[in-house]
N, C-alpha and C positions, 0 to 999 in steps of 0.2 A: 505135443509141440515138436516141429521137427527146429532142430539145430543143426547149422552149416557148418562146416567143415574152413576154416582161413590155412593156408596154404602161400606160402612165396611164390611170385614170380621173378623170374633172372629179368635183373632191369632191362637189361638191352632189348629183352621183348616186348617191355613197354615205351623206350625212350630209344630210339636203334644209336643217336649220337645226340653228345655229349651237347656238344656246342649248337647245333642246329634243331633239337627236337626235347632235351631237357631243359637247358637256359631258358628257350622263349616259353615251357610251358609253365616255370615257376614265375617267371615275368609277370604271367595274364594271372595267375594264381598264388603272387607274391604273400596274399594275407593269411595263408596256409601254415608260413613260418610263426605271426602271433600266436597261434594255439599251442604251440610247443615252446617258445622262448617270453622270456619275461619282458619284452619288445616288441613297440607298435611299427612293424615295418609298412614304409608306404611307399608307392610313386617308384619303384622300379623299373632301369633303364639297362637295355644292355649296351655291350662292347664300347663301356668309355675307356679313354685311351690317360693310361699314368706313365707316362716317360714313352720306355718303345716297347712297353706293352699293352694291353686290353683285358680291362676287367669284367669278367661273366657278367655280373650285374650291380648298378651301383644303387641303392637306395636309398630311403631318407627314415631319420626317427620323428617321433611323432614331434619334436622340439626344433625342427629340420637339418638337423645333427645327420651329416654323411657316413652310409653303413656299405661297406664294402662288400661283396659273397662271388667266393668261389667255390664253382661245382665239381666235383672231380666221379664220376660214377664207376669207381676201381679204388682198389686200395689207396689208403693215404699214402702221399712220399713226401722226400723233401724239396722236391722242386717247386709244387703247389704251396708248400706253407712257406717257401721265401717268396713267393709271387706274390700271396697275399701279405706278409710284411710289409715288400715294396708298395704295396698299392695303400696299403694303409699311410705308408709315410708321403707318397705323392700327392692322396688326396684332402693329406687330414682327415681320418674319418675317423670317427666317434666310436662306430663297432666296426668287428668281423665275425662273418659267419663263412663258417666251411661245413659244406656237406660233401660226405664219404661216404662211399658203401661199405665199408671194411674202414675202420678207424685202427691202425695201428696203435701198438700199447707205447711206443717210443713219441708218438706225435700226441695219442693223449694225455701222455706225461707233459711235453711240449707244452699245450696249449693250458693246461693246470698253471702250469709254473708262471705263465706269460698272465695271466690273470691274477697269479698273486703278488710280479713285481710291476705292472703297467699300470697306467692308468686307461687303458684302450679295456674294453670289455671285448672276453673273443666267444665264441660259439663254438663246437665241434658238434655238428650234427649227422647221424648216419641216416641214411633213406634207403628204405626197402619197398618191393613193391606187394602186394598182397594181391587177392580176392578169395570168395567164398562160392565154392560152386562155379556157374558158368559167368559169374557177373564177370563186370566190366573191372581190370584191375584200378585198384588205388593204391597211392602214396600213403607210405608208414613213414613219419620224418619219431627220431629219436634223440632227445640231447645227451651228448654222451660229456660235455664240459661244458660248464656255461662260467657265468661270473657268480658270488657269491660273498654278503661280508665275511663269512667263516675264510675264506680265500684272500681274501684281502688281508685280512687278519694274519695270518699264517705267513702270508708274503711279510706283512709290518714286520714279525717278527722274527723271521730269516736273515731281513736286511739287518735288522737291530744287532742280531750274534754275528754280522759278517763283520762289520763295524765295529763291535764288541772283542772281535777278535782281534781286525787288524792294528787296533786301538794297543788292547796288552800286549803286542808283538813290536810294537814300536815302542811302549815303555819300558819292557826288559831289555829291547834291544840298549836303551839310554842305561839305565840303571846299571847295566851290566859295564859299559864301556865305562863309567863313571866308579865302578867299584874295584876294578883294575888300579887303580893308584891307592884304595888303601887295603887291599884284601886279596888272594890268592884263593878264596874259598871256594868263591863259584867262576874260578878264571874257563873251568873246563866247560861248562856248561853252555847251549846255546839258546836263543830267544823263541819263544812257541806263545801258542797264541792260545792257551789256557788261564786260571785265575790265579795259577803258584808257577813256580821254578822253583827246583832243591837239589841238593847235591850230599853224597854220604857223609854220616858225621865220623864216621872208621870203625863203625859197628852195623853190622848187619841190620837194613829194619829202623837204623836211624839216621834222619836226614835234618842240615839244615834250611830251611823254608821261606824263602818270601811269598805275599801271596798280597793280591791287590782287589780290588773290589772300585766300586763307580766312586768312593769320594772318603776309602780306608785302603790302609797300607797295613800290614802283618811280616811281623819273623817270630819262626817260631823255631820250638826242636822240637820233630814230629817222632811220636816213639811208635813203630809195630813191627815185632817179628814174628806175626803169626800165630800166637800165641800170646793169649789175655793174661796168663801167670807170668809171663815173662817179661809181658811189657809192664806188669805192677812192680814188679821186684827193680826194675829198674828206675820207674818213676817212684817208687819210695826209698833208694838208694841215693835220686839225687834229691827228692825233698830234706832227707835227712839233713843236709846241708843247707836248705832253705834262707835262711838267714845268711848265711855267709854268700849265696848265690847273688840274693834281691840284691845284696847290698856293692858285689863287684860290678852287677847292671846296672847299678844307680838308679834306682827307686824300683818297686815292686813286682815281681812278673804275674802274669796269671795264669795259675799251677792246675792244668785239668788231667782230673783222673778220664774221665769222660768213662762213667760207668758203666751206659749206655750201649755205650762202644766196645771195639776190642781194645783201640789205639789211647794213648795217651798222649801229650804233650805239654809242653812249656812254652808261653807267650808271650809276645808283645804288641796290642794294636796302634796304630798313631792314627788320628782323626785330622791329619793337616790337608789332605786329597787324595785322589786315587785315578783312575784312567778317564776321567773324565772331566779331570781339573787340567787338561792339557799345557794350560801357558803358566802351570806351577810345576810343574815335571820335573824341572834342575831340582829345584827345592826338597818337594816330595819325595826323589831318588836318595838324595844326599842324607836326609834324616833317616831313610829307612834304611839306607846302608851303613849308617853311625849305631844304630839298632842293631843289626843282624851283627858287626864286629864287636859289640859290646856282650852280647849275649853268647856268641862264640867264647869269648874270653871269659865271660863270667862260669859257664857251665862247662867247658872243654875240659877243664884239668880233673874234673869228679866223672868224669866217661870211664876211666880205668875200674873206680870202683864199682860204678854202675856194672860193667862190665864181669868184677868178679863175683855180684851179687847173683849171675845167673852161672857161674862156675865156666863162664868165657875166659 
């Protein structure tokens, strides 16, 4: 059996221009795109006009949902991916599809992203031309991005941590300005958009902690200086005192060796809400900063001896 040889051809041997000899021959051959996207394109028209421009081609999904496609037979840029934007928004259309010959890594990034935060399905397809031997060349279409629920997903959960974010950065910024009238502790500190904020307790390695969660608040004294002997000697330093701590906090802490771990600490959870109880926020800030000054005071004045327990 003899076997052919596939080989590229440079497009422009096949299609000499873009707009006149590519566009009308996907037109007549529009159902070439079904074989490669998970979309029944149909009834392709060219050069409608979305504002004061003109789109390659406009088509329909099989639900008659308008699909927009622009051809670019040259590297991707960014002129073409905001033309297709605009046309997207002018015509309401349901897809976009873009064929490149050369799909840049910065526009496949692009069009990933646009599929995990839109509700618009986009395409990135390259097109190559082939043949074997002396035939006639054909079209190699390739998806290089399409939609996907793993993508979707991915987008859901982006938006969730940006939200998530800007969410604790608005509640430390509150908590913070509200802690200024009874505390100096975290005066220096500023609001970030993590799940704690802490600030030194005047030992190396030890800090104190608030930290918030979707519908819990936390202060703690978080113990590590790098060393798992150290930070024992210190967390059984201040347990030694245990009794006389609980009792300057007003009712119990919860004393983890975390054994687990390198680190140690000393806690307090309060179950009243957390960044996603937004319209108890005064409330929530206020008990958790009665928290975080009560446990400064309870365990502040046994730091020295903690302190001389590791010959600091």
């Amino acid at each position: 059996m003899t076997v052919g040889k596939l080989r590229r051809v440079a497009l422009r041997e096949v299609w000499k221009h873009e707009a006149t000899a590519f566009t009308p021959w996907l037109e007549e051959n529009i159902e070439i795109l079904n074989e490669v996207i998970d979309l029944n394109v149909v009834g392709a028209e060219r050069e409608k006009v979305a504002g004061d421009f003109s789109v390659d081609l406009v088509a329909e999904d099989e639900d008659g949902g308008t699909v927009v496609i622009e051809n670019q037979l040259e590297a991707s840029d960014h002129d073409h991916l905001g033309k297709l934007l605009t046309y997207i928004a002018a015509l309401e259309a349901k897809a976009a599809i873009w064929i490149v010959a050369r799909p840049r890594p910065e526009h496949v990034k692009a069009v990933t992203w646009l599929n995990e935060t839109t509700e618009t399905p986009f395409y990135l397809l390259q097109v190559e031309a082939v043949q074997i031997g002396d035939s006639e060349p054909a079209p190699l279409l390739t998806q290089i991005v399409g939609p996907s629920p793993e993508a979707r997903a991915a987008g859901e959960k982006r938006q969730e941590f940006s939200e998530r974010h800007r969410l604790r950065r608005s509640f430390w910024t509150l908590l913070l300005e509200r802690a200024r009238a009874k505390t100096r502790l975290h005066s220096a500190v500023s609001p970030g958009p993590y799940n704690w904020i802490g600030t030194g307790a005047g030992m190396s390695g030890l800090s104190w902690t608030y930290s918030i969660w979707r519908h819990e608040t936390q202060v703690e004294l978080y113990i590590d200086r790098g060393s798992e002997t150290e930070n024992l000697q210190i967390f059984e330093a201040l347990e030694s005192h245990r009794e006389q701590i609980d009792a300057g906090f007003g009712e119990p802490l919860d004393w983890q060796r975390l054994d687990q771990r390198r680190a140690c600490r000393i806690r307090h959870k309060l179950e009243l809400g957390g960044w996603r109880d937004q319209e108890r926020w005064p409330q929530i800030a206020d008990v958790t900063i009665d928290a975080m000054v009560r446990l400064e005071k309870a365990v502040g004045p046994h730091l020295q001896e903690a302190r001389s327990a590791i010959g600091g």
